[in-house]
C-alpha positions as CSV (number, residue, x, y, z in Angstrom):
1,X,74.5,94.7,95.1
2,X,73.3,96.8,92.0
3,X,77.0,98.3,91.4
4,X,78.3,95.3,91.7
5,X,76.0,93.5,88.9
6,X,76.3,96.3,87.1
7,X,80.3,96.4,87.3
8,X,79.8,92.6,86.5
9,X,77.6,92.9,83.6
10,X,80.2,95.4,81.8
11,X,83.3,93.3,82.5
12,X,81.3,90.3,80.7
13,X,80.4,92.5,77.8
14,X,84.1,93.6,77.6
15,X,85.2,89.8,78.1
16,X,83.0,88.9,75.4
17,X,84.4,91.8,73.0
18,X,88.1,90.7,73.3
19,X,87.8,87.0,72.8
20,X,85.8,87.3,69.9
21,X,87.3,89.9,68.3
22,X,90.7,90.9,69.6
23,X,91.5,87.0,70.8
24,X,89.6,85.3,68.0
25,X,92.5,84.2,66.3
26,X,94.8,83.6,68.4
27,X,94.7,81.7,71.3
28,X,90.7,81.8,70.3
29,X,87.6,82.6,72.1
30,X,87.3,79.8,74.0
31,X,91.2,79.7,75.7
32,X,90.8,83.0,75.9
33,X,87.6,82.9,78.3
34,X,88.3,80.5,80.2
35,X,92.2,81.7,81.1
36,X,92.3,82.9,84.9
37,X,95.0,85.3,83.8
38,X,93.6,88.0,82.7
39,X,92.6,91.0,85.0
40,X,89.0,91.1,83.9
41,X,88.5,87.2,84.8
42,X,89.8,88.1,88.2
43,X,87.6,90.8,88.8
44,X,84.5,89.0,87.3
45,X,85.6,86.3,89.6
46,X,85.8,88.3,92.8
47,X,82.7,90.2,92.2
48,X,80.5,86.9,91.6
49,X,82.1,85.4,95.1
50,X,81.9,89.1,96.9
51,X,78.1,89.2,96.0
52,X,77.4,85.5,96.5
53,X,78.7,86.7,100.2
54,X,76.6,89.4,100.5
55,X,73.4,87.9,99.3
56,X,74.2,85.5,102.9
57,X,74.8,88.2,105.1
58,X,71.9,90.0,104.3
59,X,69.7,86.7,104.5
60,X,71.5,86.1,107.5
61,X,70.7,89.5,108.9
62,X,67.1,88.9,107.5
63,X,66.9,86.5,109.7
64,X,68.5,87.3,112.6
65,X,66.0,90.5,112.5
66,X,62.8,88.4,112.0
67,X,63.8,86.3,115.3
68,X,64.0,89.5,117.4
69,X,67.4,90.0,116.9
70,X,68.3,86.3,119.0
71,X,72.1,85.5,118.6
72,X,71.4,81.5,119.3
73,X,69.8,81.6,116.1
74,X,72.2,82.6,113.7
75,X,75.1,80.9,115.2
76,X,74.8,78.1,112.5
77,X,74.7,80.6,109.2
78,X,77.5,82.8,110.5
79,X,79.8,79.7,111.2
80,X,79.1,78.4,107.0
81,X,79.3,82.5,106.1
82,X,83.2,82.7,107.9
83,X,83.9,79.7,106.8
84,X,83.2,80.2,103.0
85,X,84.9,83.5,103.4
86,X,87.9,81.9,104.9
87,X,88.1,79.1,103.0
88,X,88.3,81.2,99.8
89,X,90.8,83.2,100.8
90,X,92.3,80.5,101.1
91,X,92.1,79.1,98.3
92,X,92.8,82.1,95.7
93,X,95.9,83.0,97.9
94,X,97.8,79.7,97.8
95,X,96.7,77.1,95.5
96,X,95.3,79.0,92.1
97,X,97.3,79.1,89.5
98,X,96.8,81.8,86.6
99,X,97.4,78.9,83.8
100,X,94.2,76.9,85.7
101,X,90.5,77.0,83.9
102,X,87.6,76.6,86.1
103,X,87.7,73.1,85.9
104,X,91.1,71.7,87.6
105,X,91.6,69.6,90.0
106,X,92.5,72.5,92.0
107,X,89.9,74.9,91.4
108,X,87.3,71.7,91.7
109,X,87.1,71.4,95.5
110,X,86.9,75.1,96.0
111,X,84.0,75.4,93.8
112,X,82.1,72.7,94.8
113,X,82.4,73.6,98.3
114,X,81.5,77.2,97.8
115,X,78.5,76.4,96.0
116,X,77.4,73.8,98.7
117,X,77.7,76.1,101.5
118,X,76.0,79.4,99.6
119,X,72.9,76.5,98.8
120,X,72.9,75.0,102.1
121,X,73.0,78.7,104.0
122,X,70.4,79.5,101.7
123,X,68.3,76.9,102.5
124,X,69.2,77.6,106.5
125,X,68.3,81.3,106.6
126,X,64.7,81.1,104.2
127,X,64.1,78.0,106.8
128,X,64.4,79.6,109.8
129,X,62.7,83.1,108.5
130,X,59.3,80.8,107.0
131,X,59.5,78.6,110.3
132,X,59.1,81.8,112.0
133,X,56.4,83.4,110.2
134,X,54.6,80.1,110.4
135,X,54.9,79.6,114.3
136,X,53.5,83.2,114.4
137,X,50.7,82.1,111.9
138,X,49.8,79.3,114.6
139,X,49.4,81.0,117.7
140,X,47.8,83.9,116.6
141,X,45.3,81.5,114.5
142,X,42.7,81.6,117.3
143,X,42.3,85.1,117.7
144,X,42.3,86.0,113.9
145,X,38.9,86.4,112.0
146,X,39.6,85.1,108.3
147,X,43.0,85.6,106.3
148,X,46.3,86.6,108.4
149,X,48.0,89.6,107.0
150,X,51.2,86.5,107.4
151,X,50.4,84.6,104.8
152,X,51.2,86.7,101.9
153,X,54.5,87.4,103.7
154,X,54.9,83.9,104.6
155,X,54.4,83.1,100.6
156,X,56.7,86.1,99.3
157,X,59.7,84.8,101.5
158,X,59.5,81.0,100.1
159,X,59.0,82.6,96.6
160,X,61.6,84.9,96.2
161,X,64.2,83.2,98.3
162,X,63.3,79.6,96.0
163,X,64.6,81.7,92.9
164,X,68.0,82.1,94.1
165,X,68.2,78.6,95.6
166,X,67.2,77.0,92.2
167,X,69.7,78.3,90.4
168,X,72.6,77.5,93.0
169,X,71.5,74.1,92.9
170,X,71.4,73.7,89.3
171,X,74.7,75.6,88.7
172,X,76.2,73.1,91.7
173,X,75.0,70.1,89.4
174,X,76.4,71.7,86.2
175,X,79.5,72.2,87.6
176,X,80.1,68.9,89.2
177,X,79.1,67.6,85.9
178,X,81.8,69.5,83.9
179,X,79.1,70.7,81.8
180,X,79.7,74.2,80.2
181,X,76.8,75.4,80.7
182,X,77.6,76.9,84.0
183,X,79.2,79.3,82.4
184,X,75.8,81.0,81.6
185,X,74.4,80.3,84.7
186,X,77.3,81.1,86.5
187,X,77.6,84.2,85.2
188,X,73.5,84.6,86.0
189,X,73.9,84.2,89.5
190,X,75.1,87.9,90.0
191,X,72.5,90.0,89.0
192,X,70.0,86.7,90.7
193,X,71.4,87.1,94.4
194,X,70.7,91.3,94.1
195,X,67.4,90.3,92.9
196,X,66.1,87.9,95.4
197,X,67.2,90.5,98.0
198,X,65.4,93.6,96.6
199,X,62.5,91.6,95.3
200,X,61.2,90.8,99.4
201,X,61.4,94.1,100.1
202,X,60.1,95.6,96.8
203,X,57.0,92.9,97.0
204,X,56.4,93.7,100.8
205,X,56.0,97.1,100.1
206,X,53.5,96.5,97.1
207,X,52.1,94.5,99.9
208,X,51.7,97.1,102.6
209,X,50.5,99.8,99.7
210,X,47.7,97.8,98.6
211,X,46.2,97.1,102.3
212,X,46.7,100.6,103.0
213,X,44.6,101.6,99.7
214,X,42.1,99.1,100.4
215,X,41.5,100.1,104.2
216,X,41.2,104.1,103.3
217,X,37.9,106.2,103.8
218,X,37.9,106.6,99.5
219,X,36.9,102.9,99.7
220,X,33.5,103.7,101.5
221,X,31.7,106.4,99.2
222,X,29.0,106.2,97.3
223,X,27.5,105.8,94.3
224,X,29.4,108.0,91.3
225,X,28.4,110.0,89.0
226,X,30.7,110.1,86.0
227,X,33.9,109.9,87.4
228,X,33.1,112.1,90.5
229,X,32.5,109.8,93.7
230,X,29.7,111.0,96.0
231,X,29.8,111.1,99.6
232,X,27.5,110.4,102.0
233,X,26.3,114.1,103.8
234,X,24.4,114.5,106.4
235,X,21.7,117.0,106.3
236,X,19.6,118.5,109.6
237,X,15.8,119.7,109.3
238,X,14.4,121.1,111.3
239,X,10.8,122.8,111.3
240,X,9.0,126.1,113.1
241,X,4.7,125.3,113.9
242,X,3.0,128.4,115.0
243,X,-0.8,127.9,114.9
244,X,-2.9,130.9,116.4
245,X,-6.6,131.0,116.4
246,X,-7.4,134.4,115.3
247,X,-11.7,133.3,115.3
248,X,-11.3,132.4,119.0
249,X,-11.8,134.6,121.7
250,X,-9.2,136.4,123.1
251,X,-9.0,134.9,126.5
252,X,-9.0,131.6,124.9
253,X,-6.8,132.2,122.0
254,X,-4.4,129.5,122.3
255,X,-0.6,130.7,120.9
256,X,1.5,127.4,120.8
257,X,5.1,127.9,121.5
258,X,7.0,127.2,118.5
259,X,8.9,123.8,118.2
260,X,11.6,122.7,116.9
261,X,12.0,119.2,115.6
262,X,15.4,118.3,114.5
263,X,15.0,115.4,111.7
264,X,18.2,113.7,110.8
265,X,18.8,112.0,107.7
266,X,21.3,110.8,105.2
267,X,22.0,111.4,101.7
């Protein structure tokens, strides 16, 4: 997902260059950008549906993971994955034509069913992954003393998976309102799907880091001096008594057999 928002990235830089400066004149930046024809639109095109794929598959996966790996579950989000795969396929095989901008007629059907399905298997996958976590959350509430160690996850699942699904529903309402400002957002989604599937992992693993740090034996010392923690020792007296009447006679000279009495105590 990062080569291919890199890759992305560059060819919109070098899309950018050409029709401002090499195109400006003539046909002009905008027929320029949004011509199908040239070989940079076609690969930014396939790199923003290849990674709008991928960003399902691993949700998908994700999910299919969370449910302990149950094949019932994920019937639904493979069948709209295929589908969108097939149906684009489709699509750029048969019925584009290089002349077409993003916005004919037959272009119009493709796109608005391609960003349904991405937002609705979006929707399907966090679903099923936040119902899970929850239904956990429920039966283990009576034998949990305070906070779960779930609800942080449960929270960092919604979050991170609501970025991605914002945007597809707002470039989905763009579009369908031939607006041209899903061009910006459009080209946004890219680098967003390879995002929202790096940021659960990377804020999980914060997650687990900071319960580790916070459950570790440095957490219980003492007092500091400085910046020197101080731990608690633990120190053993002990003490000899030897008391021998030397004024006493002889036969009744008492010797007391030395003791030892071990006194514990911390520091």
């Amino acid at each position: 997902m990062f080569v291919f928002a890199t890759v992305h990235l560059v060819v919109n830089c070098i899309r950018l260059l050409q029709g401002f400066v090499d195109f400006r004149l003539t046909p002009g930046p905008a027929a320029y950008l949004k011509s199908l024809r040239p070989w940079n639109a076609i690969l930014k095109d396939t790199l923003f549906v290849t990674q709008e794929i991928l960003g399902g598959a691993a949700a998908t996966y994700r999910c299919w993971i969370l449910w302990s790996k149950d094949w019932k579950i994920i019937v639904l989000p493979i069948a709209l994955l295929l589908a969108n795969c097939g149906y684009t396929v489709c699509v750029t095989s048969s019925m584009v034509d290089p002349t077409d901008s993003i916005f004919s007629e037959r272009l119009d059907h493709w796109a608005t069913t391609f960003y349904s399905v991405a937002a609705a298997l979006n929707i399907i996958t966090t679903g099923l992954m936040a119902y899970r976590i929850w239904s956990t959350l429920q039966r283990s509430a009576d034998y949990i003393q305070g906070r779960s160690r779930l609800v942080p996850v449960f929270y960092m699942f919604i979050e991170s998976a609501a970025l991605q699904l914002l945007v597809e529903i707002v470039l989905l309402a763009l579009y369908c309102s031939n607006v041209n400002v899903q061009y910006i957002l459009g080209e946004a989604v890219v680098p967003i799907v390879g995002i929202t599937f790096n940021l659960i992992t990377i804020r999980l693993k914060l997650h687990v880091m900071a319960k580790t740090l916070n459950q570790s034996p440095s957490n219980h010392l003492a007092e500091t001096i400085g910046s020197m923690p101080l731990r608690r020792i633990r120190v053993k007296l002990s003490q000899d008594v030897e008391h021998v009447g030397s004024d006493l006679d002889p036969k009744k000279q008492v010797h007391t057999v030395p003791r030892k009495h071990p006194v514990h105590d911390e520091i």
